[in-house]
Backbone and ligand atoms as CSV (ligand in chain L), in Angstrom:
chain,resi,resn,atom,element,x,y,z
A,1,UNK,N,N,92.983,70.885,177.481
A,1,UNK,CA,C,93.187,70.587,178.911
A,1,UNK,C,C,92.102,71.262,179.726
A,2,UNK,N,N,90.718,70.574,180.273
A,2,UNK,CA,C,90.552,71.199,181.423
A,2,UNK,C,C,90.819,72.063,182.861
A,3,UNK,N,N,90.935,72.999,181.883
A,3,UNK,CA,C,91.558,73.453,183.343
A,3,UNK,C,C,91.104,73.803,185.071
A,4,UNK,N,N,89.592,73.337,184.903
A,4,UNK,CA,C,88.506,73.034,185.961
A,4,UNK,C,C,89.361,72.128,187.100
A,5,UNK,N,N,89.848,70.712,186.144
A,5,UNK,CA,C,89.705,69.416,186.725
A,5,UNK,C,C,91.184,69.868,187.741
A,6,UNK,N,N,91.831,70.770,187.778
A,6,UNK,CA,C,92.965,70.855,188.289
A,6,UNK,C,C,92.585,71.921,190.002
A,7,UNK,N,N,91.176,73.137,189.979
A,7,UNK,CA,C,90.538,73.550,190.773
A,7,UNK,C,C,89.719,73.237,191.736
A,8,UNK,N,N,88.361,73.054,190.588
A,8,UNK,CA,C,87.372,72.721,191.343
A,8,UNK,C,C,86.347,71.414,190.700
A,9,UNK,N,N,85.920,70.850,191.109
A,9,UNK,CA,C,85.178,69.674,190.674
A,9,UNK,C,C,83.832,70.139,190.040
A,10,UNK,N,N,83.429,69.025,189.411
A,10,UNK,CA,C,82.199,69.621,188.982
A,10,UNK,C,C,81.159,69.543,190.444
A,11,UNK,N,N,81.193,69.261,191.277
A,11,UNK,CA,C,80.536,68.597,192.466
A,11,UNK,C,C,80.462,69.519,193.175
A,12,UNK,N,N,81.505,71.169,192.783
A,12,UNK,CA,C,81.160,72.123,193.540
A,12,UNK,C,C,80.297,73.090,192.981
A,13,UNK,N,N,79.573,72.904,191.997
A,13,UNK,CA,C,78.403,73.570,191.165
A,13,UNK,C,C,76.656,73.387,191.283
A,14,UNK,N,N,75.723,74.074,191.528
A,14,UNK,CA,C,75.039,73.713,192.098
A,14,UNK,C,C,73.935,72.663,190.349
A,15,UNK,N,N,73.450,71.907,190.636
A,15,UNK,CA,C,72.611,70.817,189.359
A,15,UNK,C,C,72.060,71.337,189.424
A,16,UNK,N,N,71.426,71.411,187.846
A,16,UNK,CA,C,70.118,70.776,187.531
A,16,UNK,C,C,69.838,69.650,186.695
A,17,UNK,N,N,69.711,68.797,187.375
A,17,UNK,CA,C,68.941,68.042,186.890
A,17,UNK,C,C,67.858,67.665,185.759
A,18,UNK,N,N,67.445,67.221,184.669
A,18,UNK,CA,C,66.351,67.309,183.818
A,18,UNK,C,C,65.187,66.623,184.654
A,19,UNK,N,N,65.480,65.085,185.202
A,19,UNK,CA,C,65.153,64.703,186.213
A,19,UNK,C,C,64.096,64.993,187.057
A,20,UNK,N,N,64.222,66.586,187.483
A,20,UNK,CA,C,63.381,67.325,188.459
A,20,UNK,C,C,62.214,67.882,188.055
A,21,UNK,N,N,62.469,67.860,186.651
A,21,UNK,CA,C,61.229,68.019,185.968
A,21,UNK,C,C,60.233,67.275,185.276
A,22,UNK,N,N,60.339,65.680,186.084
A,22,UNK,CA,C,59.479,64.751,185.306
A,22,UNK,C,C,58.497,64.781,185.168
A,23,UNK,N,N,57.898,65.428,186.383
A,23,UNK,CA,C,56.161,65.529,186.586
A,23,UNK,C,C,55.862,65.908,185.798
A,24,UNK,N,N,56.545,67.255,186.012
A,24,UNK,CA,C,55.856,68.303,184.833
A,24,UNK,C,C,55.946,68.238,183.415
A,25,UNK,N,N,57.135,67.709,182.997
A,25,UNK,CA,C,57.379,67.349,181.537
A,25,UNK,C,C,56.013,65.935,181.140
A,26,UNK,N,N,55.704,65.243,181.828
A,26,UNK,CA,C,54.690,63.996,181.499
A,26,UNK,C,C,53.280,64.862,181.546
A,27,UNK,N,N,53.053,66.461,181.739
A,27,UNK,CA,C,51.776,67.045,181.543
A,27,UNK,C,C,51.551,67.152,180.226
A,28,UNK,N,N,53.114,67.663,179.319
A,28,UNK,CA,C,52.387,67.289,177.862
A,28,UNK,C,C,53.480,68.215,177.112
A,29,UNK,N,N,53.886,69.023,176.259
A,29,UNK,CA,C,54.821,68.926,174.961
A,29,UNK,C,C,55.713,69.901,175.003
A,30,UNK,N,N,56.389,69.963,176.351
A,30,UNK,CA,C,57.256,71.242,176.867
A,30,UNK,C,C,58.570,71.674,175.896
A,31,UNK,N,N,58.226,72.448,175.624
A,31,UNK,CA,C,59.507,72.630,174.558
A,31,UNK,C,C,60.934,73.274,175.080
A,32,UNK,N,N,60.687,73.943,176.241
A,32,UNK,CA,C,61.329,74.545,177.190
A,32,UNK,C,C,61.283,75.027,178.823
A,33,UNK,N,N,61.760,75.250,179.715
A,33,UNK,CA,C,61.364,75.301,181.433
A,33,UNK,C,C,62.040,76.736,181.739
A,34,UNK,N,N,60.940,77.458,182.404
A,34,UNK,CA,C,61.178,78.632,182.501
A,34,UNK,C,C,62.113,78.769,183.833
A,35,UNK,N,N,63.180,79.138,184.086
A,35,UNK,CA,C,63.656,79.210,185.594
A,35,UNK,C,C,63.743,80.527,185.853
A,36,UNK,N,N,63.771,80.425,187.471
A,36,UNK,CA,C,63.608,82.010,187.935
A,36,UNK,C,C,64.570,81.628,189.257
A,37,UNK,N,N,66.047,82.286,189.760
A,37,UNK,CA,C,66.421,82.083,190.916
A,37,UNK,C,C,67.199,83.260,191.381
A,38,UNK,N,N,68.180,83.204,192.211
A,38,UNK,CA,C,68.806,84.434,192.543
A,38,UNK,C,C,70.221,83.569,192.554
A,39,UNK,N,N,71.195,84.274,192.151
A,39,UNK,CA,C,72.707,83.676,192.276
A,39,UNK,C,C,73.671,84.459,192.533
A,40,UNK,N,N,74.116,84.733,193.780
A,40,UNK,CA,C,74.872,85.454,194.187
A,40,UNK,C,C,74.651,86.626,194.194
A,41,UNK,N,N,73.430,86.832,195.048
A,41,UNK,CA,C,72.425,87.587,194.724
A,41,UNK,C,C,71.926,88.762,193.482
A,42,UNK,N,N,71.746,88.080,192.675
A,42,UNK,CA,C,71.383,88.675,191.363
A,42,UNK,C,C,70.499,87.640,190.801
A,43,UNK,N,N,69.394,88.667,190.357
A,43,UNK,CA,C,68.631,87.647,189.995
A,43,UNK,C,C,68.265,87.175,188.357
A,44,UNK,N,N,67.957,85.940,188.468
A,44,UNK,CA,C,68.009,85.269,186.766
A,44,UNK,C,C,66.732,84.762,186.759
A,45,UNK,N,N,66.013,84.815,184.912
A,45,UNK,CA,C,64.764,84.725,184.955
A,45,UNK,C,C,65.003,84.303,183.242
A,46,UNK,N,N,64.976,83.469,182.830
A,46,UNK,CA,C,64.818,82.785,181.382
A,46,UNK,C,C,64.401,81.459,181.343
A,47,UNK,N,N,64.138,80.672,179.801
A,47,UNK,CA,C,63.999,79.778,179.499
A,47,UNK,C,C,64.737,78.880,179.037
A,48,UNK,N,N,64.987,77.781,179.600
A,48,UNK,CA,C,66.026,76.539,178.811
A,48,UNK,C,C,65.437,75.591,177.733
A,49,UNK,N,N,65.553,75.759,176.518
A,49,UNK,CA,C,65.394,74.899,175.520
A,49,UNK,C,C,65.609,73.110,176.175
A,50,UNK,N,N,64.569,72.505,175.543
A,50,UNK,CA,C,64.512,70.861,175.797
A,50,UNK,C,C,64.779,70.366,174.505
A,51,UNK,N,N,65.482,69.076,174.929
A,51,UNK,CA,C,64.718,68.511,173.493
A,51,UNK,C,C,64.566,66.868,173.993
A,52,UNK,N,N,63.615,66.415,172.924
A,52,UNK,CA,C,63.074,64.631,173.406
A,52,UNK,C,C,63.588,64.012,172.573
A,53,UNK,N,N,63.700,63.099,172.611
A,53,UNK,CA,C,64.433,61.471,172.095
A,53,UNK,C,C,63.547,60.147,172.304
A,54,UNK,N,N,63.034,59.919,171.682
A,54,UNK,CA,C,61.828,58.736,171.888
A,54,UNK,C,C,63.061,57.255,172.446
A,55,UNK,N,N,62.320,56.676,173.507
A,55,UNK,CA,C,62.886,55.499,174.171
A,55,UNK,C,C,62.525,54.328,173.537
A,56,UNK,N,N,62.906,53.368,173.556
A,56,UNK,CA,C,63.258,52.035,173.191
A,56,UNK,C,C,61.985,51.601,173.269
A,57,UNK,N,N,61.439,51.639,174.623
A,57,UNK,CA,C,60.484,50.747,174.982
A,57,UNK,C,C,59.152,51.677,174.870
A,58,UNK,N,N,59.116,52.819,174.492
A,58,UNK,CA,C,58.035,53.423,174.289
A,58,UNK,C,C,58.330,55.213,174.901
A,59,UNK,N,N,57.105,55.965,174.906
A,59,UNK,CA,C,57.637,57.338,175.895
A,59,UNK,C,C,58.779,57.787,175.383
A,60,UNK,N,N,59.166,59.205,176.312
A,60,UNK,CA,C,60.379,60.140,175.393
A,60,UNK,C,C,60.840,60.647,176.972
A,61,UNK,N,N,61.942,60.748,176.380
A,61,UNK,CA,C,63.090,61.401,177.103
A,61,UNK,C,C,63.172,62.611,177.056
A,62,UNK,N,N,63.259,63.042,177.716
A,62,UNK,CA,C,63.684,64.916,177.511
A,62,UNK,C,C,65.403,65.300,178.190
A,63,UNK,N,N,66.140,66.309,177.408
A,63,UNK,CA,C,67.277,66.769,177.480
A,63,UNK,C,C,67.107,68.590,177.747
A,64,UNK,N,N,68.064,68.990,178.248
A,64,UNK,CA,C,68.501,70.128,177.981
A,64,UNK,C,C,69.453,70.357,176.854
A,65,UNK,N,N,68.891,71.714,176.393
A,65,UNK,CA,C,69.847,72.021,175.204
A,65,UNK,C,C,70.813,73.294,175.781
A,66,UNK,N,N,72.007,72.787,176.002
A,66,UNK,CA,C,72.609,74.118,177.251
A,66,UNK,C,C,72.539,75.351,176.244
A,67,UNK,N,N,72.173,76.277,177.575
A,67,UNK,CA,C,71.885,77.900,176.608
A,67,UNK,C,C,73.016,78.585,175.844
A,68,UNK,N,N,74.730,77.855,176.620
A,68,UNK,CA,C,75.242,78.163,175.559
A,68,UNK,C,C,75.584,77.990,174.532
A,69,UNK,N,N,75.660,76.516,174.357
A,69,UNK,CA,C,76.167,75.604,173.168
A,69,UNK,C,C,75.871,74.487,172.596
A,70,UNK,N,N,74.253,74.716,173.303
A,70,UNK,CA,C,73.061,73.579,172.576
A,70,UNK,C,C,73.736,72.469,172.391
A,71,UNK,N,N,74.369,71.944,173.193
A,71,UNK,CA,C,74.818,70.369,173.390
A,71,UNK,C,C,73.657,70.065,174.356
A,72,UNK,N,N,73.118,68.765,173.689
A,72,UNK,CA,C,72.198,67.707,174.769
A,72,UNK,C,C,72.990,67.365,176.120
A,73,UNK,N,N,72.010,67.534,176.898
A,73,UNK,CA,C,72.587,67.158,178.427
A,73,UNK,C,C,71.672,66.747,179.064
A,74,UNK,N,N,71.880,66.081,180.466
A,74,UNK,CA,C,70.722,65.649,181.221
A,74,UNK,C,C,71.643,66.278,182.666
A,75,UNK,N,N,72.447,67.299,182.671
A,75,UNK,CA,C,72.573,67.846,183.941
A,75,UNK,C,C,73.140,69.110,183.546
A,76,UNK,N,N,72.238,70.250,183.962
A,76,UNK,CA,C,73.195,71.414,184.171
A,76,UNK,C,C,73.929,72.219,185.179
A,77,UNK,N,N,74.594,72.903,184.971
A,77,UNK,CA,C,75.314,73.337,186.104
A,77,UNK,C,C,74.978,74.951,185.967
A,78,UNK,N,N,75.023,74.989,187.513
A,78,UNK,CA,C,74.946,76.907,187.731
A,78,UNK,C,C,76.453,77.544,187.863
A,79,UNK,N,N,76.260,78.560,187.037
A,79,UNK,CA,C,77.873,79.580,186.813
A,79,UNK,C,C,76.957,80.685,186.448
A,80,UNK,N,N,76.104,80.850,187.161
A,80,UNK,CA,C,75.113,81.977,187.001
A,80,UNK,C,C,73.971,81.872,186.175
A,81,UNK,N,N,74.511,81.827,184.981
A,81,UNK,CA,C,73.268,80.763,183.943
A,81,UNK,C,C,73.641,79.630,184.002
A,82,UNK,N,N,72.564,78.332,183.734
A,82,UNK,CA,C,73.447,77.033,183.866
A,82,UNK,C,C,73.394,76.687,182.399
A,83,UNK,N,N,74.894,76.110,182.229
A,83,UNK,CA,C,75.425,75.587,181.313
A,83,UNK,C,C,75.692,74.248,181.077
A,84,UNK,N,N,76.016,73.676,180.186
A,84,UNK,CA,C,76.497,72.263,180.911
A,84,UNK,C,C,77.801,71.994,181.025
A,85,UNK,N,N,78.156,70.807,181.346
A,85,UNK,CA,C,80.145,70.855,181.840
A,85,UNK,C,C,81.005,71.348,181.244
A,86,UNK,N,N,80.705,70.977,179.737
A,86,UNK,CA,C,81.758,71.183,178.650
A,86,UNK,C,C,82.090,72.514,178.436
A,87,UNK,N,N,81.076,73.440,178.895
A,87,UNK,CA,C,81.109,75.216,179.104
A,87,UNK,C,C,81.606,75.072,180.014
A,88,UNK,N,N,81.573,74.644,181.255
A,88,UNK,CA,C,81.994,75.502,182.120
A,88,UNK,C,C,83.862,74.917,182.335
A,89,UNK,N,N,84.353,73.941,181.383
A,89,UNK,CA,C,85.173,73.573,181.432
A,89,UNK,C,C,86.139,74.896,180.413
A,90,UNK,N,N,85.202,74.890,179.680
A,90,UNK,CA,C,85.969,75.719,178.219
A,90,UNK,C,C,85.978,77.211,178.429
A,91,UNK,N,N,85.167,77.774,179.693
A,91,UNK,CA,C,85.617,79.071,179.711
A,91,UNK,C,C,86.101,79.799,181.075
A,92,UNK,N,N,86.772,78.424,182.087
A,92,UNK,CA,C,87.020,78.848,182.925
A,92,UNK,C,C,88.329,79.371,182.910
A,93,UNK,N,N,88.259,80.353,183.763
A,93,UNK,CA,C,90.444,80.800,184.065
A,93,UNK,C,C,90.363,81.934,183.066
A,94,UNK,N,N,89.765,82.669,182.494
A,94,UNK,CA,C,89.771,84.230,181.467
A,94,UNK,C,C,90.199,84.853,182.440
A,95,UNK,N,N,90.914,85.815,181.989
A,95,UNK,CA,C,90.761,87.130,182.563
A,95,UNK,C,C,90.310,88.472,182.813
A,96,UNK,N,N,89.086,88.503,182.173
A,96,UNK,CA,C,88.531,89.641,181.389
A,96,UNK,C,C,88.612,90.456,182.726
A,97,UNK,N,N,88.493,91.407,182.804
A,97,UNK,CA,C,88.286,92.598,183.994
A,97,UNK,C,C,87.510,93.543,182.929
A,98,UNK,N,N,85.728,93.911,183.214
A,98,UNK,CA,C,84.868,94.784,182.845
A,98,UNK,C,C,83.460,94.459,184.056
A,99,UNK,N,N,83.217,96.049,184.466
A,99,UNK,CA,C,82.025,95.730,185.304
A,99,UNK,C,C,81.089,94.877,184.291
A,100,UNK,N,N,80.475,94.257,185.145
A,100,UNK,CA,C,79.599,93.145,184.491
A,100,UNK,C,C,78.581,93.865,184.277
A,101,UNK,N,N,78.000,94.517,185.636
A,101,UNK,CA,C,76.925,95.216,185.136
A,101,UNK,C,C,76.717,96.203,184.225
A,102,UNK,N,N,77.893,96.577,183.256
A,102,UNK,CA,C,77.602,97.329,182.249
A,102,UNK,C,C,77.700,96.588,181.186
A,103,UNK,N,N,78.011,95.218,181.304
A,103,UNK,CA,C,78.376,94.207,179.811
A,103,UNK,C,C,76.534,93.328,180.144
A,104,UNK,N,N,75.995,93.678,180.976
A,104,UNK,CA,C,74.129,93.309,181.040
A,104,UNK,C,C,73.848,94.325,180.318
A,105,UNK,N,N,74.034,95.607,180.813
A,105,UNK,CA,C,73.013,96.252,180.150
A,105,UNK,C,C,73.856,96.653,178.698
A,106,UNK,N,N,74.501,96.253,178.151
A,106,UNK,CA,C,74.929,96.803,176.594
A,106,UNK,C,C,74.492,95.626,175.555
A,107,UNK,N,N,74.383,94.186,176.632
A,107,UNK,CA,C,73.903,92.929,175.788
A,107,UNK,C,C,72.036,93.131,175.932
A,108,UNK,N,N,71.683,93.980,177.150
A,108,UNK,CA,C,70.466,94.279,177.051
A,108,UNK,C,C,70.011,95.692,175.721
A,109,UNK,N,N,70.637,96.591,175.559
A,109,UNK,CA,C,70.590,97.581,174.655
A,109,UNK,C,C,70.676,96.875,173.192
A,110,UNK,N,N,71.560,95.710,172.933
A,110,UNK,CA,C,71.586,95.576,171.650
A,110,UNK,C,C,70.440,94.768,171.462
A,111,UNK,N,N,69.990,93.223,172.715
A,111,UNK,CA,C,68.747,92.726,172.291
A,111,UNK,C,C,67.317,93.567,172.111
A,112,UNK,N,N,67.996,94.822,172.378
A,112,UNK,CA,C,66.460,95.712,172.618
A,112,UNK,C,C,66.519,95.900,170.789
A,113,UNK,N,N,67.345,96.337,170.291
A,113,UNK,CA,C,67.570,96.939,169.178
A,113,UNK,C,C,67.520,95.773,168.138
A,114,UNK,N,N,67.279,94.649,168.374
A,114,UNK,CA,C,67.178,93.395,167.489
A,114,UNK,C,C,66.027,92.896,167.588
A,115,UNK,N,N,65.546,93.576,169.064
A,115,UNK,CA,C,64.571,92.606,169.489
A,115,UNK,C,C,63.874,91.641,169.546
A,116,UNK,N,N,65.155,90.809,170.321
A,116,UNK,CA,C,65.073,89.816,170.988
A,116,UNK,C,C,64.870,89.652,172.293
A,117,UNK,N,N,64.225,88.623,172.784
A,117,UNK,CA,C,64.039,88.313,174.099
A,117,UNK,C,C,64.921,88.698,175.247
A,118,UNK,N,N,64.677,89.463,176.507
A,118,UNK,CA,C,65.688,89.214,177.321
A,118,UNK,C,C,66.144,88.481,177.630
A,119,UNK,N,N,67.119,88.137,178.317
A,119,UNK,CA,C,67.940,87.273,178.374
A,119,UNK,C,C,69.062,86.589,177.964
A,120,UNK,N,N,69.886,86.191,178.558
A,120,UNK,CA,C,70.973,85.625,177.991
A,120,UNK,C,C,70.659,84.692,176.814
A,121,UNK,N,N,70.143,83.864,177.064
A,121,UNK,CA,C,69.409,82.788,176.348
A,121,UNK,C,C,69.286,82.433,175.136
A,122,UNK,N,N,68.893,82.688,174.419
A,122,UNK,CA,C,68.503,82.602,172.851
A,122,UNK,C,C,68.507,82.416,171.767
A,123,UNK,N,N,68.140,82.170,170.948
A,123,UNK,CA,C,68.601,81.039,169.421
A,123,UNK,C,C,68.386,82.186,168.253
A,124,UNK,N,N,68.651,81.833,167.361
A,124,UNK,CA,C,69.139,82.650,166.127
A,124,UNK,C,C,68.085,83.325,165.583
A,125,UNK,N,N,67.910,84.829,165.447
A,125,UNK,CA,C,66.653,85.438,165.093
A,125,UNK,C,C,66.778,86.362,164.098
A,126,UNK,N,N,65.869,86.876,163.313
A,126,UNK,CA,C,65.609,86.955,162.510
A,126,UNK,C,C,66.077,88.599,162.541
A,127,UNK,N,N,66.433,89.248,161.406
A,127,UNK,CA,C,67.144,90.729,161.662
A,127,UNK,C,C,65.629,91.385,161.111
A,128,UNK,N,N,65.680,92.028,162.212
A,128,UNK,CA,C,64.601,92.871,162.102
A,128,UNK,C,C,63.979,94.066,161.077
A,129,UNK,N,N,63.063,93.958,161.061
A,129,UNK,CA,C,62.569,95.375,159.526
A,129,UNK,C,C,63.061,96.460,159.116
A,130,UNK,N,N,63.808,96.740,158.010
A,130,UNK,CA,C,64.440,97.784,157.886
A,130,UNK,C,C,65.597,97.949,158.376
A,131,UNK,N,N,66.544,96.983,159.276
A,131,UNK,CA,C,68.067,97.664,159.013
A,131,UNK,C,C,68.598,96.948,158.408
A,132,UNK,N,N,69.531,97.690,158.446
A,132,UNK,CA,C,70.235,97.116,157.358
A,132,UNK,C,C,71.567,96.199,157.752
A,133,UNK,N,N,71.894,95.181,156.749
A,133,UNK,CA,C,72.445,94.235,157.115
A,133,UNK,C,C,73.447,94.378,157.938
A,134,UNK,N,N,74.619,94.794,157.484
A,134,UNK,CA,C,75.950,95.217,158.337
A,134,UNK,C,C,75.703,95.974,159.217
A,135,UNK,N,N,74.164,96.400,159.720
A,135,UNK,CA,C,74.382,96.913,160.581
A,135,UNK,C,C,73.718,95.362,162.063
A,136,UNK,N,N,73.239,94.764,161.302
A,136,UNK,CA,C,72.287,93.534,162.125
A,136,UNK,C,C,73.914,92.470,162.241
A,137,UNK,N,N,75.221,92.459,161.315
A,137,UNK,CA,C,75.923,91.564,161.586
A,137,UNK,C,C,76.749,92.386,162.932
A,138,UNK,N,N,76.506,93.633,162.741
A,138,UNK,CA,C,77.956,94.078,163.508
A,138,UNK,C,C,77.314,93.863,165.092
A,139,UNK,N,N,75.816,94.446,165.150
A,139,UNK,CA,C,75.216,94.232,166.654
A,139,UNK,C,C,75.251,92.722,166.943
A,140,UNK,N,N,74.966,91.882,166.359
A,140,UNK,CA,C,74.984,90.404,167.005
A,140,UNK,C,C,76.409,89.831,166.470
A,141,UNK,N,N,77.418,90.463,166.313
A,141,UNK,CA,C,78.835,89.902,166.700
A,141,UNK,C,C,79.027,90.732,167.635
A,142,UNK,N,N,78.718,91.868,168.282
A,142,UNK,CA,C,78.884,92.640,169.356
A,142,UNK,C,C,78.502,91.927,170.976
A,143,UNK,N,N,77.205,91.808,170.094
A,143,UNK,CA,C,76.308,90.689,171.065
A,143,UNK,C,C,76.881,89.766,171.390
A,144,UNK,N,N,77.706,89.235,170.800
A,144,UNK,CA,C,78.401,87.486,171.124
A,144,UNK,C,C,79.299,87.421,172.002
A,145,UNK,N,N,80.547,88.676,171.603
A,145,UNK,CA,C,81.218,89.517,172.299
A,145,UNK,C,C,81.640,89.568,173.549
A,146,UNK,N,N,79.665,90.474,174.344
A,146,UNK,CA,C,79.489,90.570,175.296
A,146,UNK,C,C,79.125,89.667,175.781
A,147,UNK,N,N,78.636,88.537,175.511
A,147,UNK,CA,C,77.935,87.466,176.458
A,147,UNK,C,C,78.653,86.941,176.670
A,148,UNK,N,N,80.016,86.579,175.737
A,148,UNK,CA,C,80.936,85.797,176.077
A,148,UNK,C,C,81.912,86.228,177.413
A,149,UNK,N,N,81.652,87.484,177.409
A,149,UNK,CA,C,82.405,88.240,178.674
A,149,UNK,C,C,81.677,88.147,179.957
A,150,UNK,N,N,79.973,87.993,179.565
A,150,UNK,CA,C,79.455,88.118,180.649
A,150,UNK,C,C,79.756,86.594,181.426
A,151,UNK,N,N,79.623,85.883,180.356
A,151,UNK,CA,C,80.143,84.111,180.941
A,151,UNK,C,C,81.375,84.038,181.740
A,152,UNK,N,N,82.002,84.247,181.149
A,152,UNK,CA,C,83.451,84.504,181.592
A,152,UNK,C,C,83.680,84.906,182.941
A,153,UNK,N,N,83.427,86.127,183.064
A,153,UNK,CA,C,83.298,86.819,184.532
A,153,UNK,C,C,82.171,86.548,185.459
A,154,UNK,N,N,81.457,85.422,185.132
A,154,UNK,CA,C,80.731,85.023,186.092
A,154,UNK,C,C,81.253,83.478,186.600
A,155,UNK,N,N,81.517,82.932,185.298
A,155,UNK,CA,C,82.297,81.997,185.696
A,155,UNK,C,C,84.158,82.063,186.862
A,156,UNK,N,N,84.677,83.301,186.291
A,156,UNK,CA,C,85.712,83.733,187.403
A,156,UNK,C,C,85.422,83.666,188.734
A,157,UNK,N,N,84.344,84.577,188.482
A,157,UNK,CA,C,83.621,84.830,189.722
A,157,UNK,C,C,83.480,83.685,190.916
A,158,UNK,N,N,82.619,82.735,190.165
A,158,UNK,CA,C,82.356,81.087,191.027
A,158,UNK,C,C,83.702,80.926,191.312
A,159,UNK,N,N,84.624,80.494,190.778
A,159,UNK,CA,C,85.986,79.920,191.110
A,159,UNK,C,C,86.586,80.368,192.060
A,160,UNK,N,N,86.470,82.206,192.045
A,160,UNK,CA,C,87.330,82.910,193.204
A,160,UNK,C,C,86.501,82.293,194.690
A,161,UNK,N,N,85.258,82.106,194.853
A,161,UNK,CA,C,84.298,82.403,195.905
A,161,UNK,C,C,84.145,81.033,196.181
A,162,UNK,N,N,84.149,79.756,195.566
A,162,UNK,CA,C,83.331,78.657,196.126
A,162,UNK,C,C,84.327,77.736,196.379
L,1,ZN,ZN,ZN,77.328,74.001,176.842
C-alpha cells in the first residue's frame, strides 16, 4: 500500500527531469550528471548514474538510474537526494528519531574508511587493501543501515513541512 497516495502527491516533490539534460547529454557519452543544490537548506553535491537505450529509429535515450535502487526512470524526485517514486513511496511514514546530522557524518566516517566517494550515492566497491573481510561486511551493512535512516528522516522530514 502506498502510503504517499493517501498524503501527498507526487506533484508535491520538486522533478527532475532527464529531459533537462538533452543538450548536454547530445555533447557525447555521459555516463552520469553531477548535481549541486541546497534543500532545505543543506547542501547536496553528487553524481546520478545514467543509463541509454538505443531508439527505434536511430539515437539513444538516456535514463536515470535512481541513487537508491537503480531502477530506470525518466523523472526524479527531490526528498533531499532525488530518488525516483517507487522510493519515495516505499520509505515514507518511518519513524526513526536520530539527529541526522550525526547519521552524515558516521555514513561519512565509514565511506572514509572504505574509501569510497562522498556521498550518498554509490555502487558497489571494492573492499579495500588489507582489511579484513568481516571487518569490510560489518562497515558496509553499517553503512546501509545508516543511509537507510538518513532517507527515511529526510523523507519524514518533506511530509511534515510541504
Ligand atoms: Zn528508487
Amino acid at each position: 500500500m502506498p502510503a504517499l497516495a493517501t498524503t501527498h502527491s507526487l506533484n508535491d516533490y520538486l522533478k527532475l527531469p532527464i529531459s533537462r539534460y538533452r543538450e548536454q547529454l547530445k555533447q557525447g557519452n555521459a555516463k552520469y550528471i553531477e548535481v549541486s543544490y541546497t534543500h532545505r537548506s543543506k547542501p547536496y553535491q553528487y553524481s546520478i548514474q545514467l543509463s541509454k537505450s538505443a531508439c527505434h529509429y536511430g539515437g539513444y535515450r538516456y535514463w536515470w538510474l535512481c541513487p537508491k535502487c537503480s531502477q530506470r526512470v525518466s523523472v526524479l524526485y527531490c526528498a533531499g537526494m532525488y530518488v525516483c517514486r517507487h522510493c519515495i513511496g516505499a520509505n515514507y511514514g518511518s519513524q526513526l528519531q536520530q539527529p541526522i546530522d550525526r547519521l552524515f557524518s558516521r555514513a561519512d566516517a565509514i565511506r572514509q574508511r572504505l574509501g569510497w566517494q562522498s556521498g550518498v550515492a554509490h555502487g558497489i566497491d571494492e573492499r579495500p587493501k588489507g582489511m579484513h573481510h568481516s571487518t569490510y561486511e560489518r562497515l558496509v551493512n553499517e553503512h546501509e543501515r545508516v543511509t537507510a535512516k538518513i532517507w527515511q528522516q529526510t523523507l519524514d522530514k518533506l511530509g511534515c513541512t510541504s
